[in-house]
PQR file of N, CA, C, O and H, with PARSE charges and radii, in Angstrom:
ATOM      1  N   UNK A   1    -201.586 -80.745 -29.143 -0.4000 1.5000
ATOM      2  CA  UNK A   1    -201.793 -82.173 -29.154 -0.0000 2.0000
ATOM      3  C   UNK A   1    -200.773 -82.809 -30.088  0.5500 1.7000
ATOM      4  O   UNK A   1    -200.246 -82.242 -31.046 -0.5500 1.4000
ATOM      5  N   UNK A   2    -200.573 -83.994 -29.708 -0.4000 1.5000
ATOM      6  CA  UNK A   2    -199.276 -84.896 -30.911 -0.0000 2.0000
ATOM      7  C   UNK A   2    -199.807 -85.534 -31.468  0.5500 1.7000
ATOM      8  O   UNK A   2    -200.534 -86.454 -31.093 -0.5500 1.4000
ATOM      9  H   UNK A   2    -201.001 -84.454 -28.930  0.4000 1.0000
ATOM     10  N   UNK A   3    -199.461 -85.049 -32.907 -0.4000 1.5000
ATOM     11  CA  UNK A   3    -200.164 -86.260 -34.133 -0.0000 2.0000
ATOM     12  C   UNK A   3    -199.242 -87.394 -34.295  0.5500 1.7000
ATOM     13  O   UNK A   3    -198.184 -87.504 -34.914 -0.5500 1.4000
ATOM     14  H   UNK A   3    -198.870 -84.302 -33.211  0.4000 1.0000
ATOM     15  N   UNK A   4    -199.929 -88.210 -33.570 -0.4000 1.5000
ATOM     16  CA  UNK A   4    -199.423 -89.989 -33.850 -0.0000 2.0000
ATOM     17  C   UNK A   4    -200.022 -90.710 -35.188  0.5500 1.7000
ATOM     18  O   UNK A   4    -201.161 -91.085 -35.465 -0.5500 1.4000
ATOM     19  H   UNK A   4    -200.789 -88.121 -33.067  0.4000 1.0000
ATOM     20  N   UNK A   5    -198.502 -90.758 -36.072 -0.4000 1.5000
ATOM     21  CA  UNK A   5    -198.439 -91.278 -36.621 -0.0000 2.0000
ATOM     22  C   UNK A   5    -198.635 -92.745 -37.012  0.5500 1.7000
ATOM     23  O   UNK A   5    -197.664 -92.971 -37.734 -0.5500 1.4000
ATOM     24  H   UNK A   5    -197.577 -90.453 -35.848  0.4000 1.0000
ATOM     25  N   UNK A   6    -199.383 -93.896 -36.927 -0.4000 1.5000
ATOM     26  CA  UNK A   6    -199.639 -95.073 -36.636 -0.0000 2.0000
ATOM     27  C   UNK A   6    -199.225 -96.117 -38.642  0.5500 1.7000
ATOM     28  O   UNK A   6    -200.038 -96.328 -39.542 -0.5500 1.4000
ATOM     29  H   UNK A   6    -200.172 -93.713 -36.341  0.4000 1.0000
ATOM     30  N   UNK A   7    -197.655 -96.499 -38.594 -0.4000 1.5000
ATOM     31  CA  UNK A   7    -197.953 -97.311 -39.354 -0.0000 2.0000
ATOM     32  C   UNK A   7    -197.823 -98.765 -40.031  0.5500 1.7000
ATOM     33  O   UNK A   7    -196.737 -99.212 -40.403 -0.5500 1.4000
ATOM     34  H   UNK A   7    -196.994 -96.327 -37.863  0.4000 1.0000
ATOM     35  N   UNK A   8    -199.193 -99.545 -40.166 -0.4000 1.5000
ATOM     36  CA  UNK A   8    -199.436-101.001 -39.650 -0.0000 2.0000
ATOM     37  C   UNK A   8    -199.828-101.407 -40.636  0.5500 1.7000
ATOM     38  O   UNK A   8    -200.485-100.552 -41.229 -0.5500 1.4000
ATOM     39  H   UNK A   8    -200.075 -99.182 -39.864  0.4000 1.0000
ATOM     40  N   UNK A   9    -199.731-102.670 -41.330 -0.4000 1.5000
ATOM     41  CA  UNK A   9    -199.354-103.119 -42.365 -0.0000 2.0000
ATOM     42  C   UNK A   9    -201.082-103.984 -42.160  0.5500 1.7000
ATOM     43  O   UNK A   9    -201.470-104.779 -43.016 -0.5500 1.4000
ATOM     44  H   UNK A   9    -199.197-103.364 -40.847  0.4000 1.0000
ATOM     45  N   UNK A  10    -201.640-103.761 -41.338 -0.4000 1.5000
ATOM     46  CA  UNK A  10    -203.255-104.238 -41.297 -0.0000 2.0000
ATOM     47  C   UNK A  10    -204.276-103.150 -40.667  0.5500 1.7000
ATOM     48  O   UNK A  10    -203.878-102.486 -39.710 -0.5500 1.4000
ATOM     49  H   UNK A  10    -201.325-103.116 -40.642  0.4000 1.0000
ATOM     50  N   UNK A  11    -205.371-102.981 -41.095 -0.4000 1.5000
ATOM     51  CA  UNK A  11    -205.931-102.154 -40.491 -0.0000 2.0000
ATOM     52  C   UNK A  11    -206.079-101.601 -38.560  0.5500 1.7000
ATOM     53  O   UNK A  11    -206.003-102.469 -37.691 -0.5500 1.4000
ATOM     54  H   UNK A  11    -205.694-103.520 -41.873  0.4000 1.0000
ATOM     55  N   UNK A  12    -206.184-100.832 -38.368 -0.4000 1.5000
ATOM     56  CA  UNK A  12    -206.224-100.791 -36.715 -0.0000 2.0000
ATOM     57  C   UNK A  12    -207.550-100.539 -36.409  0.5500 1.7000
ATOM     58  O   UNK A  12    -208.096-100.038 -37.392 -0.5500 1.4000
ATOM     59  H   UNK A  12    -206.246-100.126 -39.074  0.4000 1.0000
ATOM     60  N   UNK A  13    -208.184-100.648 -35.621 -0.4000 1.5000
ATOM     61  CA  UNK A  13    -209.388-101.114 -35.024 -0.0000 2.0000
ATOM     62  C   UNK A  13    -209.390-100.401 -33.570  0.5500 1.7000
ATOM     63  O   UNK A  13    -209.235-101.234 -32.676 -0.5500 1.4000
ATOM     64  H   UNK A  13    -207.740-101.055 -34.822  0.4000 1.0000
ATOM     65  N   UNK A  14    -209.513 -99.205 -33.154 -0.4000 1.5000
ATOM     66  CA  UNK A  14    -209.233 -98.548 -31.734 -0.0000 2.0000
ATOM     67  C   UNK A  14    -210.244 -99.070 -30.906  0.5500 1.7000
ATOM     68  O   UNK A  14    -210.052 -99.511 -29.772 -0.5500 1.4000
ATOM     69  H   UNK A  14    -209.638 -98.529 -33.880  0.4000 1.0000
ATOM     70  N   UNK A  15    -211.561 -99.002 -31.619 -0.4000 1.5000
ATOM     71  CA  UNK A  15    -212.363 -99.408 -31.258 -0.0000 2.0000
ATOM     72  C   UNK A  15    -213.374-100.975 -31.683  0.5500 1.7000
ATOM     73  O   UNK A  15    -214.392-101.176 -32.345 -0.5500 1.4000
ATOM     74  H   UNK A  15    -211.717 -98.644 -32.540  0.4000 1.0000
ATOM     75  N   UNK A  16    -212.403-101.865 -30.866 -0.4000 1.5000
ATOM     76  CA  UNK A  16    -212.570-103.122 -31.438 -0.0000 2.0000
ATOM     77  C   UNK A  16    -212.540-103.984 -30.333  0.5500 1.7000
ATOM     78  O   UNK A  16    -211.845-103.816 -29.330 -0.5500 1.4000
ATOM     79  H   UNK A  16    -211.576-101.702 -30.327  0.4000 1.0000
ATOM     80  N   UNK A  17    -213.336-104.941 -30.550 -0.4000 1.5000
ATOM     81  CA  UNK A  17    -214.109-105.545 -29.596 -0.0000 2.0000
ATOM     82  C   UNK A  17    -213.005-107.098 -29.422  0.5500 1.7000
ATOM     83  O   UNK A  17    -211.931-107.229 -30.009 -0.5500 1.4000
ATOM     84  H   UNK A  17    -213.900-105.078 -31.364  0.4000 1.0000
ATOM     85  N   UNK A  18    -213.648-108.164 -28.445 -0.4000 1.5000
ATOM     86  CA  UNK A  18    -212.723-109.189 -27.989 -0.0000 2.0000
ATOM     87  C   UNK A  18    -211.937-109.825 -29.026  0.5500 1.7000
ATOM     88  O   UNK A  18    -210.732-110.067 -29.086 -0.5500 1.4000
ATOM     89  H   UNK A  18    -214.520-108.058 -27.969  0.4000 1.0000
ATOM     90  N   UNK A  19    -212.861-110.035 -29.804 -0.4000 1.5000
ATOM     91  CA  UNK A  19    -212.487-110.846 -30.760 -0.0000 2.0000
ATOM     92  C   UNK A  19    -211.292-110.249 -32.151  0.5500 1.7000
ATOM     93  O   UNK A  19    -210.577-110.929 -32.888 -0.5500 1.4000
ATOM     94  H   UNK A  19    -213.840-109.839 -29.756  0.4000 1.0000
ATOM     95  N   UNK A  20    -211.496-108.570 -32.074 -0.4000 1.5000
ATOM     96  CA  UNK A  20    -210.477-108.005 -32.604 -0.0000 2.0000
ATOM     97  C   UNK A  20    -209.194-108.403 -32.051  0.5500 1.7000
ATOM     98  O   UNK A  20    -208.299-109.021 -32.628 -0.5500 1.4000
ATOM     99  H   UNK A  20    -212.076-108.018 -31.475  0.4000 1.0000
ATOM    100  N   UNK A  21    -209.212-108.077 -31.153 -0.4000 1.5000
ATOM    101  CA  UNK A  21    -207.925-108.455 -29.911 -0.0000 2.0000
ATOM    102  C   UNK A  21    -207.187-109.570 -30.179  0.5500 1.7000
ATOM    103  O   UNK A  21    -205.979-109.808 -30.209 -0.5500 1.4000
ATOM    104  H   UNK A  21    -209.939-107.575 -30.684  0.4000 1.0000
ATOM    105  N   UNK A  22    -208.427-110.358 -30.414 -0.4000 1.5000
ATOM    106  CA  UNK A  22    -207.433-112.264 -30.453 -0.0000 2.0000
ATOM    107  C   UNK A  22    -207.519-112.041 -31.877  0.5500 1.7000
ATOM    108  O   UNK A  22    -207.872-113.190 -32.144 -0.5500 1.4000
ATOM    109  H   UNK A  22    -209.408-110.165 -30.389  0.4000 1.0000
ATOM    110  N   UNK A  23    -207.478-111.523 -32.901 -0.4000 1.5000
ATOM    111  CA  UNK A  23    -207.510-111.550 -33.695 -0.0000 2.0000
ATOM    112  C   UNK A  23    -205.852-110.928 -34.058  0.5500 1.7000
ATOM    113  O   UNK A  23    -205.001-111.635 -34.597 -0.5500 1.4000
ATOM    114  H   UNK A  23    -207.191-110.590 -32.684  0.4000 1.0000
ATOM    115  N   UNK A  24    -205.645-109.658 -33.693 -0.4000 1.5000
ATOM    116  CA  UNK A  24    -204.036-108.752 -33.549 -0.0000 2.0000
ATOM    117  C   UNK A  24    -203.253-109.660 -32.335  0.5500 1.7000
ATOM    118  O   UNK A  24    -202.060-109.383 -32.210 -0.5500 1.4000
ATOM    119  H   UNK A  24    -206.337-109.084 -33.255  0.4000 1.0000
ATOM    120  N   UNK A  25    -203.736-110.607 -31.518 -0.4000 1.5000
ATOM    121  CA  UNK A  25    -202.481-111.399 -31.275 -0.0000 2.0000
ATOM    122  C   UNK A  25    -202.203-112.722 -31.821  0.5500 1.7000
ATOM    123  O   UNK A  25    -201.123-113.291 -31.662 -0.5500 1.4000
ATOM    124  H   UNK A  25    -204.705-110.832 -31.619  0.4000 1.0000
ATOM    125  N   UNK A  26    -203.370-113.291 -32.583 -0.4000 1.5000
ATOM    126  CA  UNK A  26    -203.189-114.148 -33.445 -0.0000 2.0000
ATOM    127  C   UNK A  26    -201.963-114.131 -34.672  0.5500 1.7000
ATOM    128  O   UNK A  26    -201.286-114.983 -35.247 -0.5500 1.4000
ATOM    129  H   UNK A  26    -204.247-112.828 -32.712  0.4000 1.0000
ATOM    130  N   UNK A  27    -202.098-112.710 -34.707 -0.4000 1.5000
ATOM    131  CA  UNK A  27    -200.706-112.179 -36.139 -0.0000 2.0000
ATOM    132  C   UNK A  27    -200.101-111.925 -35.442  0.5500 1.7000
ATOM    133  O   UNK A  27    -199.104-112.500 -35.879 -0.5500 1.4000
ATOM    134  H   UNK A  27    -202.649-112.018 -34.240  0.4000 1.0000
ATOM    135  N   UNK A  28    -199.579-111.182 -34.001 -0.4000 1.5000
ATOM    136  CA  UNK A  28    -198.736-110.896 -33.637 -0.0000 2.0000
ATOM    137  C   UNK A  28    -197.911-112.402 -33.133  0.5500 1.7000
ATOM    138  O   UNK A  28    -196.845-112.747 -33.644 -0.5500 1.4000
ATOM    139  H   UNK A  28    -200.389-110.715 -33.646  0.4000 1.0000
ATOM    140  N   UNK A  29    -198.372-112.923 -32.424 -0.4000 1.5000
ATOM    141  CA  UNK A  29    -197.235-114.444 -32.216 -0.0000 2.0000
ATOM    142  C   UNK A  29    -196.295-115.002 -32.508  0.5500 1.7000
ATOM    143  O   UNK A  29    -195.411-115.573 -31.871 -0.5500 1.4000
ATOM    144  H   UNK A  29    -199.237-112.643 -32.009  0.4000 1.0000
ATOM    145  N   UNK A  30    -196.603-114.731 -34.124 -0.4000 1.5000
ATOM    146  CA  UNK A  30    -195.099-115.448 -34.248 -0.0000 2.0000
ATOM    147  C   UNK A  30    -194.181-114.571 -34.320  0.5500 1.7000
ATOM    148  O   UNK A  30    -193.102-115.162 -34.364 -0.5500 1.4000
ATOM    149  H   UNK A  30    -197.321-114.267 -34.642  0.4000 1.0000
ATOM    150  N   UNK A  31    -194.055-113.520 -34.352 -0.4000 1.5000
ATOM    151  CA  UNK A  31    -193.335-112.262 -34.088 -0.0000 2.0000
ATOM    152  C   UNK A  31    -192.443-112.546 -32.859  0.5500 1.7000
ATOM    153  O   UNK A  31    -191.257-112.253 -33.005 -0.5500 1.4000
ATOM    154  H   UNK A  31    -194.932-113.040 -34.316  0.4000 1.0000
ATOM    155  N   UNK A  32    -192.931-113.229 -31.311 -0.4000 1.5000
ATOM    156  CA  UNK A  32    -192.498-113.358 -30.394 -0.0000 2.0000
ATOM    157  C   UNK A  32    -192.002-114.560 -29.579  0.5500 1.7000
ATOM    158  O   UNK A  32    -192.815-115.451 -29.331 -0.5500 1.4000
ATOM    159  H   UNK A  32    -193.895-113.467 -31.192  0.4000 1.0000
ATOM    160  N   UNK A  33    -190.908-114.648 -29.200 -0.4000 1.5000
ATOM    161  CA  UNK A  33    -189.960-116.251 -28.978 -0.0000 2.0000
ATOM    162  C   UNK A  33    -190.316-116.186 -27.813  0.5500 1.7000
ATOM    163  O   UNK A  33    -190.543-115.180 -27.142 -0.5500 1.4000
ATOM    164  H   UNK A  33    -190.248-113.925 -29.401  0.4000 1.0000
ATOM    165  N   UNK A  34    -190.417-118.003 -27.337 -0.4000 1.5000
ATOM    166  CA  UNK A  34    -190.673-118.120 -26.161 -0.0000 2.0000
ATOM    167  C   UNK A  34    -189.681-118.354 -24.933  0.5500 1.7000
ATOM    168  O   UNK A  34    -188.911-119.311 -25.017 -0.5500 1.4000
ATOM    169  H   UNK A  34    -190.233-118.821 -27.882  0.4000 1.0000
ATOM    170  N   UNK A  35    -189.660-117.836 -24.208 -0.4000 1.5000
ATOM    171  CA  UNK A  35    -188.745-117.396 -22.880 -0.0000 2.0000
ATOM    172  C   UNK A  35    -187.780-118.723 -22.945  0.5500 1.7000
ATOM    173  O   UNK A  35    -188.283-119.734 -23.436 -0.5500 1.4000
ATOM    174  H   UNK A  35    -190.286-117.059 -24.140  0.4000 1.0000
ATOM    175  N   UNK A  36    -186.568-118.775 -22.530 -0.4000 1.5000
ATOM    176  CA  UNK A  36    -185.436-119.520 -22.113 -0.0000 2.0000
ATOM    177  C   UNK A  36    -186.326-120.905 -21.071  0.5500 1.7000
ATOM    178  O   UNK A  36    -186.950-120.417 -20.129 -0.5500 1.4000
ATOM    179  H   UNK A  36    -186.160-117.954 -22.131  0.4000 1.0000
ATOM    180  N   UNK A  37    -186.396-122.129 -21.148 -0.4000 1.5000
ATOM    181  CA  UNK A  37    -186.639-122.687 -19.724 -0.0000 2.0000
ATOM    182  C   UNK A  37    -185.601-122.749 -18.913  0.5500 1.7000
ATOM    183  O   UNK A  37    -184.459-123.136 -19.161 -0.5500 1.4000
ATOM    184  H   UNK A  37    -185.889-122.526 -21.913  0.4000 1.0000
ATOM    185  N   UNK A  38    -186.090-122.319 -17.856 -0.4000 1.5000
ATOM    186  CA  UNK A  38    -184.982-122.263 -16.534 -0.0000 2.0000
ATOM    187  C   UNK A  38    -185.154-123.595 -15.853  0.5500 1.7000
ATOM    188  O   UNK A  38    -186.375-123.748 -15.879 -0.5500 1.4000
ATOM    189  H   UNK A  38    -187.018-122.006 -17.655  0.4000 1.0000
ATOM    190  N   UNK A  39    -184.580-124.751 -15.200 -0.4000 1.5000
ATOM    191  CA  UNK A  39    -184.852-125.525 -14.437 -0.0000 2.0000
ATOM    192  C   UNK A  39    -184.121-125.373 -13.377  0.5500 1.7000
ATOM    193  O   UNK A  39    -182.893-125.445 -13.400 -0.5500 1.4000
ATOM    194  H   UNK A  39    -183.588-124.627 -15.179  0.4000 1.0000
ATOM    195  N   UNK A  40    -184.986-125.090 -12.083 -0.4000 1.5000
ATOM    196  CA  UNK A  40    -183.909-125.156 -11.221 -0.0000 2.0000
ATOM    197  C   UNK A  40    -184.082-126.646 -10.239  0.5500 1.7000
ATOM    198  O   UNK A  40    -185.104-127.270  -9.952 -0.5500 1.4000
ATOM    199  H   UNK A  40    -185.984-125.032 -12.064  0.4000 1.0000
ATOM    200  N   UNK A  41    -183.103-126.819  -9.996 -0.4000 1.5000
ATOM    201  CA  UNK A  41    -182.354-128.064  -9.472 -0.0000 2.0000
ATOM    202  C   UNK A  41    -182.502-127.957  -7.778  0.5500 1.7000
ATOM    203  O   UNK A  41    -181.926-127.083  -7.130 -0.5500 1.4000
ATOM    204  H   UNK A  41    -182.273-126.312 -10.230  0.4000 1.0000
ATOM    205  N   UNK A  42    -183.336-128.951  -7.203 -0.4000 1.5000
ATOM    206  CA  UNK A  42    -183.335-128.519  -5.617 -0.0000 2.0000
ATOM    207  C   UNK A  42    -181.299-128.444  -4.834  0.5500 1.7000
ATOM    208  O   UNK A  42    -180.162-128.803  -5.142 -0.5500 1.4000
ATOM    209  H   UNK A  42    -183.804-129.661  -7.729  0.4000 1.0000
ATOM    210  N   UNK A  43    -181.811-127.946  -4.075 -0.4000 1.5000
ATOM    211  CA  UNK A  43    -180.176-127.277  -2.947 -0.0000 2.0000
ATOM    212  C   UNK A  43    -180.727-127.978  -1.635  0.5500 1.7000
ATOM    213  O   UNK A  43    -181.751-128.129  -0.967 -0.5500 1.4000
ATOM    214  H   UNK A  43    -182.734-127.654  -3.825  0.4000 1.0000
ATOM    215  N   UNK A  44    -179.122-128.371  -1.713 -0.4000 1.5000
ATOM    216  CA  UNK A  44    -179.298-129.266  -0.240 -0.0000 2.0000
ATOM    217  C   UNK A  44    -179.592-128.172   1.050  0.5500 1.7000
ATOM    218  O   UNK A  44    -179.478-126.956   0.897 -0.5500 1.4000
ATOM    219  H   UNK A  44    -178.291-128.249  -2.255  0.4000 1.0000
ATOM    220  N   UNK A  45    -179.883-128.640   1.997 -0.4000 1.5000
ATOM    221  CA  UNK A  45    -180.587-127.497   3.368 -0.0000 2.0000
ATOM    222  C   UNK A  45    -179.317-127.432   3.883  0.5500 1.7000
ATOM    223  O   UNK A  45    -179.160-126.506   4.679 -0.5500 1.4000
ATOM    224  H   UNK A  45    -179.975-129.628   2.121  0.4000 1.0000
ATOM    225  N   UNK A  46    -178.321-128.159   3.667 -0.4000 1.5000
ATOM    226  CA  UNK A  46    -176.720-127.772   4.082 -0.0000 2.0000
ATOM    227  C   UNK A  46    -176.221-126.501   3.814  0.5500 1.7000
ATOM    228  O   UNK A  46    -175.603-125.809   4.623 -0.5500 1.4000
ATOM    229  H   UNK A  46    -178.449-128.911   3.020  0.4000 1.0000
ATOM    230  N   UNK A  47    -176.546-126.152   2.462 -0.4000 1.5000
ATOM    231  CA  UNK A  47    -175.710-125.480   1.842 -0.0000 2.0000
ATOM    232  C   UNK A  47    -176.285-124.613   1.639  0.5500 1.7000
ATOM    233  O   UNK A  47    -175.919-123.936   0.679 -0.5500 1.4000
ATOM    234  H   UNK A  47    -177.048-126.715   1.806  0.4000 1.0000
ATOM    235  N   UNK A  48    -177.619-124.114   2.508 -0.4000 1.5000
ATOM    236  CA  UNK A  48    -178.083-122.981   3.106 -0.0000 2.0000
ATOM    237  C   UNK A  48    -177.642-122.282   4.061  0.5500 1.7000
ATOM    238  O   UNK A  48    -177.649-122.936   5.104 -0.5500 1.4000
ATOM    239  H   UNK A  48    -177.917-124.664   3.289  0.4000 1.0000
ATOM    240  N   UNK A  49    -177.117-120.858   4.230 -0.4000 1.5000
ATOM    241  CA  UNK A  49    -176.632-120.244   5.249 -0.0000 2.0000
ATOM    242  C   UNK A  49    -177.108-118.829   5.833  0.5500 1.7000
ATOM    243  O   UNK A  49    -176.397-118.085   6.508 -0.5500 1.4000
ATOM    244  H   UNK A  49    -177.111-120.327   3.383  0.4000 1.0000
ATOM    245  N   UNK A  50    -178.214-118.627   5.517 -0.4000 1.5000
ATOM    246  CA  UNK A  50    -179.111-117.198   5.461 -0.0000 2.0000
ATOM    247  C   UNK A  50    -178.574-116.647   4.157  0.5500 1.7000
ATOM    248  O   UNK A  50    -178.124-117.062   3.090 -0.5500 1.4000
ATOM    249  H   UNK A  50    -178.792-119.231   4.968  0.4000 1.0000
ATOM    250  N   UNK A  51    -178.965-114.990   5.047 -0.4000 1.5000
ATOM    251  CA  UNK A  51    -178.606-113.661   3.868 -0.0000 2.0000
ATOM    252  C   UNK A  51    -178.079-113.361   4.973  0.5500 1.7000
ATOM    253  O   UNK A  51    -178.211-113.594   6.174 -0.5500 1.4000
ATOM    254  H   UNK A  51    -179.331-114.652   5.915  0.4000 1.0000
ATOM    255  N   UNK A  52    -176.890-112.276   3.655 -0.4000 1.5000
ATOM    256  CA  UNK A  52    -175.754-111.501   4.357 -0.0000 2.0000
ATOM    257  C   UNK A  52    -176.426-110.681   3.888  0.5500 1.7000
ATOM    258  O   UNK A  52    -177.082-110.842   2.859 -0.5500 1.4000
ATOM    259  H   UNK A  52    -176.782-112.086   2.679  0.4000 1.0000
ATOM    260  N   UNK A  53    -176.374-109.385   4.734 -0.4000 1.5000
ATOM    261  CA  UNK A  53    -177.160-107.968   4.364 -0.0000 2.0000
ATOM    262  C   UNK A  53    -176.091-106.468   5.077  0.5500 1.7000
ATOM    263  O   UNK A  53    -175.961-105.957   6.189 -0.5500 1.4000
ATOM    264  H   UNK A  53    -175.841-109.254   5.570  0.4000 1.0000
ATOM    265  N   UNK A  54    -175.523-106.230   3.710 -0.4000 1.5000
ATOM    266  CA  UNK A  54    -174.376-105.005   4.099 -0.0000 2.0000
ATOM    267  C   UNK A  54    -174.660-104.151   5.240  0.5500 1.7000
ATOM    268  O   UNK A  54    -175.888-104.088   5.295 -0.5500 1.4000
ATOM    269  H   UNK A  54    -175.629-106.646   2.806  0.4000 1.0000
ATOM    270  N   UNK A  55    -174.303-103.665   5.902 -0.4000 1.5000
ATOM    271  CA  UNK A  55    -174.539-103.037   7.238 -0.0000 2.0000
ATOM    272  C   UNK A  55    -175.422-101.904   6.981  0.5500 1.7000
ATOM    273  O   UNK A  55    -176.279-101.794   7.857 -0.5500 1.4000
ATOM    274  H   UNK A  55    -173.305-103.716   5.857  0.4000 1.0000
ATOM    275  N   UNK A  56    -175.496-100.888   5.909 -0.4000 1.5000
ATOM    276  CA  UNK A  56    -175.704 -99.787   5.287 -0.0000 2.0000
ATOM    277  C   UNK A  56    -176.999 -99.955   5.243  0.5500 1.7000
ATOM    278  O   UNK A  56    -177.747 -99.183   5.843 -0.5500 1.4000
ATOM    279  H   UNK A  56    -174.800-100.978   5.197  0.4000 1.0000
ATOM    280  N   UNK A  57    -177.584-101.288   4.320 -0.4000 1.5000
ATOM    281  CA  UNK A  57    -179.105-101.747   4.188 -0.0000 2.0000
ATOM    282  C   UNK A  57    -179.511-102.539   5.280  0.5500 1.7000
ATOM    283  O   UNK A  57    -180.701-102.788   5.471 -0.5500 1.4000
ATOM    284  H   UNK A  57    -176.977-101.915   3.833  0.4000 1.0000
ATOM    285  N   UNK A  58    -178.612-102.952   6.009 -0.4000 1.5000
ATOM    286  CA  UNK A  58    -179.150-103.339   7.589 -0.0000 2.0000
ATOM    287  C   UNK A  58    -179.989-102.118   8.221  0.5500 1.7000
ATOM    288  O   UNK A  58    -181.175-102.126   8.548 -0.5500 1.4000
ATOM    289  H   UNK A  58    -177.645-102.749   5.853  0.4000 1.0000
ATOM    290  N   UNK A  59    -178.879-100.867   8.320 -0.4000 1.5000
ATOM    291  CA  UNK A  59    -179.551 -99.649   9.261 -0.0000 2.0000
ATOM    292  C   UNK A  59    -180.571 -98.982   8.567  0.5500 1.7000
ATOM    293  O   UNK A  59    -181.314 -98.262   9.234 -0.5500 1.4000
ATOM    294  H   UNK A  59    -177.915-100.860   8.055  0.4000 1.0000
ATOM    295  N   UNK A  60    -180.746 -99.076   7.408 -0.4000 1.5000
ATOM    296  CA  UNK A  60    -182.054 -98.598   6.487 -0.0000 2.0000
ATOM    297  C   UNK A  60    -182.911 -99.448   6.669  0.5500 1.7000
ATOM    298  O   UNK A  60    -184.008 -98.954   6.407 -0.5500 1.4000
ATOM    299  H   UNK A  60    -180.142 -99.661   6.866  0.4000 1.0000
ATOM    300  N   UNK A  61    -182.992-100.491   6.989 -0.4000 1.5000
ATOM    301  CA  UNK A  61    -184.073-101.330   7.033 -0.0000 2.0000
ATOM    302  C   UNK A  61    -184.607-101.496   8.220  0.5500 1.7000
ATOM    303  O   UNK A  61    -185.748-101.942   8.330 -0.5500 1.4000
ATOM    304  H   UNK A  61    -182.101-100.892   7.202  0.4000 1.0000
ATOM    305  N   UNK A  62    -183.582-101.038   9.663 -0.4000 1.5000
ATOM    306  CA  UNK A  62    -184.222-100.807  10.912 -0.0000 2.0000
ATOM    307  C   UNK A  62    -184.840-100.074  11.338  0.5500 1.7000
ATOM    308  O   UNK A  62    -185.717-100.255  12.183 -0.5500 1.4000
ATOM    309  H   UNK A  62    -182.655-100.676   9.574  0.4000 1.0000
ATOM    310  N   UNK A  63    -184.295 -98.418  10.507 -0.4000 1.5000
ATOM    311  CA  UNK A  63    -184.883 -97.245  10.806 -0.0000 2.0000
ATOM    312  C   UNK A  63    -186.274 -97.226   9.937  0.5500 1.7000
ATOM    313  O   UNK A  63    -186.749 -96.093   9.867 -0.5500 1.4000
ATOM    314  H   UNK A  63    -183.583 -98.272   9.820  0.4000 1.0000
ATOM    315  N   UNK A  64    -187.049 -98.270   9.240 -0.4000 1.5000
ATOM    316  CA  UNK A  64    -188.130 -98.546   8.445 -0.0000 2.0000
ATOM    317  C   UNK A  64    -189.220 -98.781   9.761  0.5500 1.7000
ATOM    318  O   UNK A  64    -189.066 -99.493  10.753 -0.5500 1.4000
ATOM    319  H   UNK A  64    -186.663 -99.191   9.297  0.4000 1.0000
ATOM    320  N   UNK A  65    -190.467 -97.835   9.348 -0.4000 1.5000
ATOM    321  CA  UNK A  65    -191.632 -98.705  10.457 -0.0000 2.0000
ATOM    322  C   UNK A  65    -192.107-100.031   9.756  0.5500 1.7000
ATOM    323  O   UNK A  65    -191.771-100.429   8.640 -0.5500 1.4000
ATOM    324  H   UNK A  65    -190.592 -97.256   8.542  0.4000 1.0000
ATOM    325  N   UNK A  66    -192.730-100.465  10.410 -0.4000 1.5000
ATOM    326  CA  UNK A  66    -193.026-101.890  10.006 -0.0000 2.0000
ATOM    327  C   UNK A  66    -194.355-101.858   9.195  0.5500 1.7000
ATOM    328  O   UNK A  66    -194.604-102.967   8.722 -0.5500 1.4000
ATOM    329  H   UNK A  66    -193.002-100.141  11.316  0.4000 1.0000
ATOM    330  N   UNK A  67    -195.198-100.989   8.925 -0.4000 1.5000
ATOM    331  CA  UNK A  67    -195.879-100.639   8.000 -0.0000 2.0000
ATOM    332  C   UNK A  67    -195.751 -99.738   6.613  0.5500 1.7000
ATOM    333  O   UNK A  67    -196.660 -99.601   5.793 -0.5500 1.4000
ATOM    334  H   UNK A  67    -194.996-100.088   9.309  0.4000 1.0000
ATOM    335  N   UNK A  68    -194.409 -99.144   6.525 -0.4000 1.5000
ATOM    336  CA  UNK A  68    -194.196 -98.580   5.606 -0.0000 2.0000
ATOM    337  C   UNK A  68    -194.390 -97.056   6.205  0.5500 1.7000
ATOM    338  O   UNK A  68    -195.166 -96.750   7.110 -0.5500 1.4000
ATOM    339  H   UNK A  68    -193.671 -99.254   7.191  0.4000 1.0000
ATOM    340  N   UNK A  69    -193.554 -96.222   5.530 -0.4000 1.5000
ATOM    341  CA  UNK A  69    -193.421 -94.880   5.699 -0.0000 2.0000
ATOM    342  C   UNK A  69    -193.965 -93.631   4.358  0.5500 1.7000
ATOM    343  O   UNK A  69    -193.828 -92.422   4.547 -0.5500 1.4000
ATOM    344  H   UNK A  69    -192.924 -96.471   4.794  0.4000 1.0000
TER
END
């Protein structure tokens, strides 16, 4: 068996109930930045032209049943 070493600068709680939980992400938060905002900008229906799909993943994707293999 591997002895896991665990070391945390607050007690750990393995067995800890809901409120433990919101409790270890309450401290954990600010630890973690919030994602980039992406905005995306609508595209004219012009300047839509399908998908190009390399010939290679064309014939892999034909020889596919239509339920999965």
């Amino acid at each position: 068996m591997t002895n896991l070493e665990v070391h945390a600068t607050a007690p750990v709680d393995l067995e800890g109930d809901l409120a433990s939980l919101h409790g270890d992400c309450v401290r954990m938060a600010p630890h973690w930045a919030p994602p980039e905002r992406n905005v995306s900008l609508p595209v004219s229906p012009s300047r839509i032209h399908g998908v190009n799909v390399p010939p290679k993943s064309a014939g892999l994707l034909e020889a596919m049943s239509d339920y999965g293999d």
